[in-house]
VEXPAGU-413473 format. One record per residue: residue number from 1; residue in three letters; x, y, z of N, C-alpha, C, O in turn. Coordinates in nm, 3 decimals. Atoms other than C-alpha are relative to their C-alpha. Example, Ala and Ser with C-alpha at 12.3 -4.5 7.8 and 13.67 -1.06 7.14 Angstrom:
REM residues 2
+-----+------+---------+---------+---------+---------+---------+---------+---------+---------+---------+---------+---------+---------+
|  nr | rest |    n_px |    n_py |    n_pz |   ca_px |   ca_py |   ca_pz |    c_px |    c_py |    c_pz |    o_px |    o_py |    o_pz |
+-----+------+---------+---------+---------+---------+---------+---------+---------+---------+---------+---------+---------+---------+
|   1 |  ALA |   0.089 |  -0.119 |   0.000 |   1.230 |  -0.450 |   0.780 |   0.090 |   0.120 |   0.000 |   0.194 |   0.118 |   0.066 |
|   2 |  SER |  -0.082 |  -0.119 |  -0.006 |   1.367 |  -0.106 |   0.714 |  -0.077 |   0.109 |   0.073 |  -0.026 |   0.220 |   0.090 |
+-----+------+---------+---------+---------+---------+---------+---------+---------+---------+---------+---------+---------+---------+
REM end
This chain:
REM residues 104
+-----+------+---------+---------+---------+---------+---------+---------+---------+---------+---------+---------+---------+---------+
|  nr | rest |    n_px |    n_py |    n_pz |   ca_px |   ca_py |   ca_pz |    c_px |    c_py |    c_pz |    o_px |    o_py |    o_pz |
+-----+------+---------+---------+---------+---------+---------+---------+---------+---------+---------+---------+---------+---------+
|   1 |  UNK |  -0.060 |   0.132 |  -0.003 |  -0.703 |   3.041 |  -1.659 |   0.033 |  -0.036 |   0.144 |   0.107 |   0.041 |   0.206 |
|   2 |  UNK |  -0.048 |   0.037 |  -0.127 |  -0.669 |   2.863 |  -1.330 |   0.153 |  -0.064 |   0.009 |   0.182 |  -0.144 |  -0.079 |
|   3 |  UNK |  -0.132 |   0.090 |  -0.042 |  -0.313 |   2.731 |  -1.206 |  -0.027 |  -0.059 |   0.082 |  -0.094 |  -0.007 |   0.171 |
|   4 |  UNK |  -0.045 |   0.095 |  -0.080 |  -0.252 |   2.426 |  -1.034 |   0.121 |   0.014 |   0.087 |   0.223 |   0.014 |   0.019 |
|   5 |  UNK |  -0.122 |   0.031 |  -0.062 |   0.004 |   2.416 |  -0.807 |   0.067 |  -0.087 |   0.116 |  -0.010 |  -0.127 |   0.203 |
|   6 |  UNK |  -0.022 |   0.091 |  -0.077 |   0.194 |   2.213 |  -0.607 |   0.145 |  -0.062 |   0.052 |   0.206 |  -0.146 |  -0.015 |
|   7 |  UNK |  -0.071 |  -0.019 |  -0.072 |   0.462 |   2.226 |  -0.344 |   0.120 |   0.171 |  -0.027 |   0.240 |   0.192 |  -0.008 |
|   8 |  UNK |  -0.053 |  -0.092 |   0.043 |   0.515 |   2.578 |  -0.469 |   0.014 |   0.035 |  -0.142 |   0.012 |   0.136 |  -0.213 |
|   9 |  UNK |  -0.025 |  -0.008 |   0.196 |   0.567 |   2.500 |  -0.817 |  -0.121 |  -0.025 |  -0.113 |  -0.231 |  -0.076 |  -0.088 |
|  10 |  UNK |   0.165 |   0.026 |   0.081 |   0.317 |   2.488 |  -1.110 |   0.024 |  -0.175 |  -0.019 |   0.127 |  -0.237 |   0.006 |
|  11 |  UNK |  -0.006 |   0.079 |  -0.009 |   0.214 |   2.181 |  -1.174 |   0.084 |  -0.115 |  -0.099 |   0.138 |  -0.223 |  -0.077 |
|  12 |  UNK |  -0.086 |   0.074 |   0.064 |   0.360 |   2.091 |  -1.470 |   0.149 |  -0.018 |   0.031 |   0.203 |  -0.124 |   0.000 |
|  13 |  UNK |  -0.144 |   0.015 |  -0.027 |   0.700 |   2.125 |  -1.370 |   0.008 |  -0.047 |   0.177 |   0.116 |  -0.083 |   0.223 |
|  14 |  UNK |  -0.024 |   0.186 |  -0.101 |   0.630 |   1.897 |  -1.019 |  -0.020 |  -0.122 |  -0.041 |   0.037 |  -0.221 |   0.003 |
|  15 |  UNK |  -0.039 |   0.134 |   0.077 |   0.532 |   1.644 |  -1.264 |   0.112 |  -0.044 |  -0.079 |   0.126 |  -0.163 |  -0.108 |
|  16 |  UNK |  -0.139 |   0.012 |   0.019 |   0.861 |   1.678 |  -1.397 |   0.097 |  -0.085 |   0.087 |   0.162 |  -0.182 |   0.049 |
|  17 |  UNK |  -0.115 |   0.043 |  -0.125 |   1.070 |   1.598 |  -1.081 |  -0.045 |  -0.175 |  -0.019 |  -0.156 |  -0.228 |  -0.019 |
|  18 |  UNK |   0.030 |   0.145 |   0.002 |   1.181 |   1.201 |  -1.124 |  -0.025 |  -0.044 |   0.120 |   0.030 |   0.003 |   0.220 |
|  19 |  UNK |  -0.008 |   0.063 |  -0.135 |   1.048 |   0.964 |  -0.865 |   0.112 |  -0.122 |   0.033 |   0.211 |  -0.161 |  -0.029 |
|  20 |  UNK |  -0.111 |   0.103 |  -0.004 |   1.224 |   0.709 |  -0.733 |  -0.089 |  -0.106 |  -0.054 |  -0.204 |  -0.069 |  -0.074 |
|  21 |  UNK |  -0.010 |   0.111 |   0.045 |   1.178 |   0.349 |  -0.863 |  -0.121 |  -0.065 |   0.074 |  -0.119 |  -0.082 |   0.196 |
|  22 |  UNK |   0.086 |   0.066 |  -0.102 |   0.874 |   0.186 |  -0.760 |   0.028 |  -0.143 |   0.049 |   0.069 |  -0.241 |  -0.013 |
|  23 |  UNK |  -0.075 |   0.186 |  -0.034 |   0.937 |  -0.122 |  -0.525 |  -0.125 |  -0.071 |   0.016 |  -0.217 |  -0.008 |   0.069 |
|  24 |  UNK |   0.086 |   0.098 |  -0.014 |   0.706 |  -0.404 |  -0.528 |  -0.045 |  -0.033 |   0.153 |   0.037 |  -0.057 |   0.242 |
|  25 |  UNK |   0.005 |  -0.013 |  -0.185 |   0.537 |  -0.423 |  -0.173 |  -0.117 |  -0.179 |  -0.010 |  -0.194 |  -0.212 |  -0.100 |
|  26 |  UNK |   0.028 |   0.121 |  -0.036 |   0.413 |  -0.769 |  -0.071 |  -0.114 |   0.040 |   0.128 |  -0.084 |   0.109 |   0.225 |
|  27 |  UNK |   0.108 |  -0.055 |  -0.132 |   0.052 |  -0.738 |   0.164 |  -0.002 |  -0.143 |   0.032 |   0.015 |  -0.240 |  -0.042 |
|  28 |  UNK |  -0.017 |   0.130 |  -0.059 |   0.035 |  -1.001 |   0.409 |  -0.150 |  -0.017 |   0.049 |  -0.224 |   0.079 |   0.072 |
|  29 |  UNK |   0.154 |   0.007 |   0.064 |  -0.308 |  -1.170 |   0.409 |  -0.093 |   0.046 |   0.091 |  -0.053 |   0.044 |   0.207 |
|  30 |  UNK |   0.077 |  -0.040 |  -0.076 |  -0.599 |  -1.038 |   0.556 |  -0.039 |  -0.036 |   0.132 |  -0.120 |  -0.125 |   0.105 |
|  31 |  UNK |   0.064 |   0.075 |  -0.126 |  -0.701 |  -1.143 |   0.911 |  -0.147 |   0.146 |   0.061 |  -0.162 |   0.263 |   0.030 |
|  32 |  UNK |   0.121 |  -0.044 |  -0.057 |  -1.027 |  -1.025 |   1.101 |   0.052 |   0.045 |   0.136 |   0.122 |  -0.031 |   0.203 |
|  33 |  UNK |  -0.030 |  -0.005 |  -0.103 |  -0.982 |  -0.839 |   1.385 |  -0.098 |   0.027 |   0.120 |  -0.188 |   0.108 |   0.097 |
|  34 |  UNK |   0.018 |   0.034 |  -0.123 |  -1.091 |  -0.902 |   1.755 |   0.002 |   0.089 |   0.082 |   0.101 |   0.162 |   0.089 |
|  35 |  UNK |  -0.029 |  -0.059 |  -0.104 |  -1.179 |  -0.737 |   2.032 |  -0.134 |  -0.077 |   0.096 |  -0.252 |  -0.106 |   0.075 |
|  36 |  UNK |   0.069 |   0.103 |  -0.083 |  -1.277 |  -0.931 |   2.336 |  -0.063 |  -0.100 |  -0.027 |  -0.177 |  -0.133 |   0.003 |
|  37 |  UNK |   0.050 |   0.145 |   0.080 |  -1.301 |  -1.231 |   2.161 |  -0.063 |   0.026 |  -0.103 |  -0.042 |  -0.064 |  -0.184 |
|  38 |  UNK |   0.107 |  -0.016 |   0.100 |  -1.540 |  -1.110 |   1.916 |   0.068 |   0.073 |  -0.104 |   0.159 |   0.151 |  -0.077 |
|  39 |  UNK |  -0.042 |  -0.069 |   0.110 |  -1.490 |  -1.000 |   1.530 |  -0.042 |   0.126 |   0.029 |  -0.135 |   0.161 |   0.102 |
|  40 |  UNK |   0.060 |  -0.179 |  -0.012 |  -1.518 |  -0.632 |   1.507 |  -0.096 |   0.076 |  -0.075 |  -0.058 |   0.161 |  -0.156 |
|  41 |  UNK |   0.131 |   0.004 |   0.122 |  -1.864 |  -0.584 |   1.330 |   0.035 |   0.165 |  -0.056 |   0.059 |   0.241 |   0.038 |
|  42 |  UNK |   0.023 |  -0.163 |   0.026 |  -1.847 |  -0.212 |   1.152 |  -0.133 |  -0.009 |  -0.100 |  -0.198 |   0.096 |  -0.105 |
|  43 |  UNK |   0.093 |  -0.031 |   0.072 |  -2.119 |  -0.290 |   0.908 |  -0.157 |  -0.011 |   0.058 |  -0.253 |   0.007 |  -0.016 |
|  44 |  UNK |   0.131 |  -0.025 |  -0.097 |  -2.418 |  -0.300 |   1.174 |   0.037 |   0.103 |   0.006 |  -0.060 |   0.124 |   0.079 |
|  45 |  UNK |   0.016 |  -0.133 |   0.011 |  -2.337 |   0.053 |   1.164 |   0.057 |   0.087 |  -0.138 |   0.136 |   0.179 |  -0.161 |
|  46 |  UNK |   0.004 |  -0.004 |   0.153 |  -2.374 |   0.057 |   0.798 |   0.181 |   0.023 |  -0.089 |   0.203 |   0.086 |  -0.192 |
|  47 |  UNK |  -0.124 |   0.002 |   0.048 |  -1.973 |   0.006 |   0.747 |   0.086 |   0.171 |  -0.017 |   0.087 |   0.278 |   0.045 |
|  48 |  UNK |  -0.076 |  -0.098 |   0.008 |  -1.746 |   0.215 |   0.598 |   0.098 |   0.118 |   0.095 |   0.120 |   0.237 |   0.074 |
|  49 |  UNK |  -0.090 |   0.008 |  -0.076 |  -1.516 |   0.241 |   0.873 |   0.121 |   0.057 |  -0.028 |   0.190 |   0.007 |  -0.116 |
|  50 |  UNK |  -0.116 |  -0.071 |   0.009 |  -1.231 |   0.490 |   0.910 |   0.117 |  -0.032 |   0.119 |   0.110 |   0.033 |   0.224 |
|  51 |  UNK |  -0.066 |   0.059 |  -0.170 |  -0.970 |   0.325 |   1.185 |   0.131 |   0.170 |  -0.036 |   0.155 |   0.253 |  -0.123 |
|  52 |  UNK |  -0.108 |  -0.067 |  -0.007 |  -0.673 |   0.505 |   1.342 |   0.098 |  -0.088 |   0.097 |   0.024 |  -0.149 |   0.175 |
|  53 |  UNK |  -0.073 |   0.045 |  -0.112 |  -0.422 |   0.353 |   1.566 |   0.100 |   0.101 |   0.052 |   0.183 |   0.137 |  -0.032 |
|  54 |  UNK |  -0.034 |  -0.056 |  -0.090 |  -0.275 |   0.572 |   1.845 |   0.000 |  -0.053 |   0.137 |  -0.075 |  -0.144 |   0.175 |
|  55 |  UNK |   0.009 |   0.022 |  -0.097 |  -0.177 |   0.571 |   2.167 |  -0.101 |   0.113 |   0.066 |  -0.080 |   0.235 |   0.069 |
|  56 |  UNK |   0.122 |  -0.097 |  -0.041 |  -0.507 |   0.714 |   2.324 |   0.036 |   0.019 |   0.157 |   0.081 |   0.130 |   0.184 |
|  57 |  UNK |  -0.038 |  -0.035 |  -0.083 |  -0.446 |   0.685 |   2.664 |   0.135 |   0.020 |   0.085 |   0.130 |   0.029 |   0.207 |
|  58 |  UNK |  -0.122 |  -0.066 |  -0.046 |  -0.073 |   0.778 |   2.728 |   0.073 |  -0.153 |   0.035 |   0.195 |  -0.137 |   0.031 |
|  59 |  UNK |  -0.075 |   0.066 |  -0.028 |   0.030 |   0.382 |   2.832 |   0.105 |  -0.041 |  -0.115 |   0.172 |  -0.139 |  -0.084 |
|  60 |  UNK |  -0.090 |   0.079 |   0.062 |   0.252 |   0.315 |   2.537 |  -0.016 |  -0.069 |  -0.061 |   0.081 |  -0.114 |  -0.121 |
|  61 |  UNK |   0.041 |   0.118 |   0.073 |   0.047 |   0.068 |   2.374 |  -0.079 |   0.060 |  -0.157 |  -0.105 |   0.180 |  -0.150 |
|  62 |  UNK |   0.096 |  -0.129 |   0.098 |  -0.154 |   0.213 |   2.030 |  -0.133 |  -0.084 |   0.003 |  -0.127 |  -0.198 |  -0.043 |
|  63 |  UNK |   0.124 |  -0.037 |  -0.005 |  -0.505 |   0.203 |   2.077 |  -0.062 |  -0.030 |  -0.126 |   0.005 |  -0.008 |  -0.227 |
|  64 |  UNK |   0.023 |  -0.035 |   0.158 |  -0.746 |   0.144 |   1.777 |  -0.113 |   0.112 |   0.045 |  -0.118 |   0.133 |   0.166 |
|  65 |  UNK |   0.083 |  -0.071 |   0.021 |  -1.030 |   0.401 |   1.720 |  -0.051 |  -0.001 |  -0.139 |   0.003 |   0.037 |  -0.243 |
|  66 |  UNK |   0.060 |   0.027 |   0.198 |  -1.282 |   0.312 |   1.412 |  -0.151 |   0.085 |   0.026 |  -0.248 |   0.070 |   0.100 |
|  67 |  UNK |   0.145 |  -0.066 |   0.010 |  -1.537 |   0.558 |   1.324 |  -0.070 |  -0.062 |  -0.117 |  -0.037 |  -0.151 |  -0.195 |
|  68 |  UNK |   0.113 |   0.079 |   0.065 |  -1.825 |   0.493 |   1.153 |  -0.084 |   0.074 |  -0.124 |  -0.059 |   0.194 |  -0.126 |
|  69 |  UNK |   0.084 |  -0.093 |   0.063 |  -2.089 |   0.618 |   0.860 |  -0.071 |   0.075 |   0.067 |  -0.071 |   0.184 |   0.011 |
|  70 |  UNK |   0.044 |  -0.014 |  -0.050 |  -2.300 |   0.708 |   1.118 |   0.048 |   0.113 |   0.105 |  -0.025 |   0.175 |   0.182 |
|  71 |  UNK |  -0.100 |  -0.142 |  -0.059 |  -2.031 |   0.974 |   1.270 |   0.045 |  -0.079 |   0.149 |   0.150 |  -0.025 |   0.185 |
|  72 |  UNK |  -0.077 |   0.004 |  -0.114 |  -1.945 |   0.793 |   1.624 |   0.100 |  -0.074 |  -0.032 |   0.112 |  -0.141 |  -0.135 |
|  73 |  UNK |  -0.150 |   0.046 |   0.035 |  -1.567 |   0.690 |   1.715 |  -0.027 |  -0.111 |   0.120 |  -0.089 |  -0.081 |   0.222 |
|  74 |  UNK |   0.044 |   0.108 |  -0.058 |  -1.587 |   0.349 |   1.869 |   0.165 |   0.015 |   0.043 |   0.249 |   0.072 |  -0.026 |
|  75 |  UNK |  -0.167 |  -0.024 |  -0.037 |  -1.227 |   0.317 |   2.091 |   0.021 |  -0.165 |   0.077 |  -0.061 |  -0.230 |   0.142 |
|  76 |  UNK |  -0.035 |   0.136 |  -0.053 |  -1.063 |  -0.009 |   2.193 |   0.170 |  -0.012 |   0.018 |   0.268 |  -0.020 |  -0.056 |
|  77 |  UNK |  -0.137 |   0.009 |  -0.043 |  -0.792 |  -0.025 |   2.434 |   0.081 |  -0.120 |  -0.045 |   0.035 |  -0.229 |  -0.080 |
|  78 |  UNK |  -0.118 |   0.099 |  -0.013 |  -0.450 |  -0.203 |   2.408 |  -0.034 |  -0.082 |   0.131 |  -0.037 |  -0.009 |   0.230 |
|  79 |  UNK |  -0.005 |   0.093 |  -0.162 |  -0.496 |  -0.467 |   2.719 |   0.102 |  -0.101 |  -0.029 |   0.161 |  -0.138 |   0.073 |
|  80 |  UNK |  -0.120 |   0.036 |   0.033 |  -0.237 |  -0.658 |   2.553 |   0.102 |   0.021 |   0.075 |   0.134 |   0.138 |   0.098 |
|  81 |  UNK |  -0.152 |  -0.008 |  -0.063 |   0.101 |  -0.748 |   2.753 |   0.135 |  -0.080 |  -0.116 |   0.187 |  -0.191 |  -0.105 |
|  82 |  UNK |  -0.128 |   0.048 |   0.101 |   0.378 |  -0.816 |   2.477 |  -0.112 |  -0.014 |  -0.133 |  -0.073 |   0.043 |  -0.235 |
|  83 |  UNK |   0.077 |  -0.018 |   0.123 |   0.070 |  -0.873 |   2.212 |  -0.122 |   0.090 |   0.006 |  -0.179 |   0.142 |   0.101 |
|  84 |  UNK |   0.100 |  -0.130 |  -0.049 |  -0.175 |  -0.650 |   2.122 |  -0.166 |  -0.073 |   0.039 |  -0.198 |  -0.142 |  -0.058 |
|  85 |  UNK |   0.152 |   0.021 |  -0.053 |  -0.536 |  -0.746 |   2.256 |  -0.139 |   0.121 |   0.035 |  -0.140 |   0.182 |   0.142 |
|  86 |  UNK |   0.088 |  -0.136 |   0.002 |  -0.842 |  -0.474 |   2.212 |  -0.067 |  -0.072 |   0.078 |  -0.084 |  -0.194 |   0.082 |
|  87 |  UNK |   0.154 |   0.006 |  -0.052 |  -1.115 |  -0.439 |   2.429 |  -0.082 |   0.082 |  -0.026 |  -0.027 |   0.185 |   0.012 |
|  88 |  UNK |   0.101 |  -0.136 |   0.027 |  -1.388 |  -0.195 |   2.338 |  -0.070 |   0.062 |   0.123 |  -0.137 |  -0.001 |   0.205 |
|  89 |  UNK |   0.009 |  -0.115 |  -0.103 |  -1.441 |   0.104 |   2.564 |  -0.108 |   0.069 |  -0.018 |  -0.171 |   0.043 |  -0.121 |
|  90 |  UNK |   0.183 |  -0.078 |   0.011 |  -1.771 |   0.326 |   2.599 |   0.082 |   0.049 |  -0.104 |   0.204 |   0.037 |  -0.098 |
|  91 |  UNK |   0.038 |  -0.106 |   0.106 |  -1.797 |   0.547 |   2.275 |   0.081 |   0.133 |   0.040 |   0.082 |   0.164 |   0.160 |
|  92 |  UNK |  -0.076 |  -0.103 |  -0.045 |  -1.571 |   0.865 |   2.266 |  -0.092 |   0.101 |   0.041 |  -0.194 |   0.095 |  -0.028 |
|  93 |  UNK |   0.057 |  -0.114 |  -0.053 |  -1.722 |   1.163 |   2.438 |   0.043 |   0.098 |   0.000 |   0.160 |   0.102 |  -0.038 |
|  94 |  UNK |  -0.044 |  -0.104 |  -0.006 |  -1.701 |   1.506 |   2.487 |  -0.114 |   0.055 |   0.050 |  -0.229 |   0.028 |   0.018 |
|  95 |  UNK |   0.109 |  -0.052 |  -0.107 |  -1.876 |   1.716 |   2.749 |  -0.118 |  -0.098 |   0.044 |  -0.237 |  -0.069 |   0.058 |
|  96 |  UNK |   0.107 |   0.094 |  -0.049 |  -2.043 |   1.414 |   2.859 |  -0.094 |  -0.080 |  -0.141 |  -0.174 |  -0.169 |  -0.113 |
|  97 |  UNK |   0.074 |   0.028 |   0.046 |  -2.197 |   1.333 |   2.576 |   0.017 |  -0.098 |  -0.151 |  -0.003 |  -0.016 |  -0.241 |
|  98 |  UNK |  -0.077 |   0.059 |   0.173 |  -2.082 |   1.076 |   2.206 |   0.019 |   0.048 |  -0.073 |  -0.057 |   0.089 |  -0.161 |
|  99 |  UNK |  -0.036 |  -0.109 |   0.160 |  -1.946 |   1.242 |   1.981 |  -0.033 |  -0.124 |  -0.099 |  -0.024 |  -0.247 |  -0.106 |
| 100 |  UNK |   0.047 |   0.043 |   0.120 |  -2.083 |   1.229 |   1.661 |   0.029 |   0.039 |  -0.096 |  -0.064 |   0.116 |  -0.117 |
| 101 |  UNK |  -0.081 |  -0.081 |   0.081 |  -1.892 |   1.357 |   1.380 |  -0.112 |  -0.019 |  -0.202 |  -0.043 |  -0.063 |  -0.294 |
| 102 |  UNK |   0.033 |   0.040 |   0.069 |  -2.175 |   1.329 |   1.079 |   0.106 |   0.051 |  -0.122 |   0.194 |   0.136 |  -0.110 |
| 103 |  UNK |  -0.060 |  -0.041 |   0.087 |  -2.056 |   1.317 |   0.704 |  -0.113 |   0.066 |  -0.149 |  -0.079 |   0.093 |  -0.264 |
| 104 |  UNK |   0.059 |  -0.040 |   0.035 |  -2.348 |   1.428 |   0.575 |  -0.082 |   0.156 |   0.028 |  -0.174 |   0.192 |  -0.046 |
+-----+------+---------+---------+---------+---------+---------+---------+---------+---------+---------+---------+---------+---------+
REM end
């Protein structure tokens, strides 16, 4: 028989533990986003787009980074002063060369 478990405990008895109350969350509507004027195409590289936002280079601002089906991480600085404004930056690298992270 396999066990499940989960945060130590079997599973049936973490499905036990009550949650709290679910609150109704309100999404505020979609917008397209920009970098250097331009929409941010991900599906010329057949979509399915994984973003992150960080601060990549250490100023304080967060950074996006959207990888792709295709495995590279596309990076677009903060240039933004009080709002945020991307620009897109060469392709992430490593030892000189794009990283390519396939998922296949």
């Amino acid at each position: 028989m396999t066990r499940i478990w989960s945060a130590g405990l079997p599973l049936a008895a973490a499905l036990a533990i009550p949650l709290p109350a679910q609150v109704p969350i309100k999404l505020l509507e979609p917008v397209q986003l920009q970098a250097d004027g331009k929409t941010l195409d991900t599906v010329a590289d057949i979509g399915h787009a994984g973003q992150l936002l960080r601060d990549h280079d250490g100023d304080g601002k967060l950074d996006l980074l959207v990888s792709s089906f295709r495995g590279s991480i596309r990076l677009f600085k903060n240039v933004g002063d009080g709002e945020v404004k991307w620009q897109e930056q060469a392709p992430l690298e490593a030892g000189g060369e794009a990283i390519r992270i396939h998922n296949w």
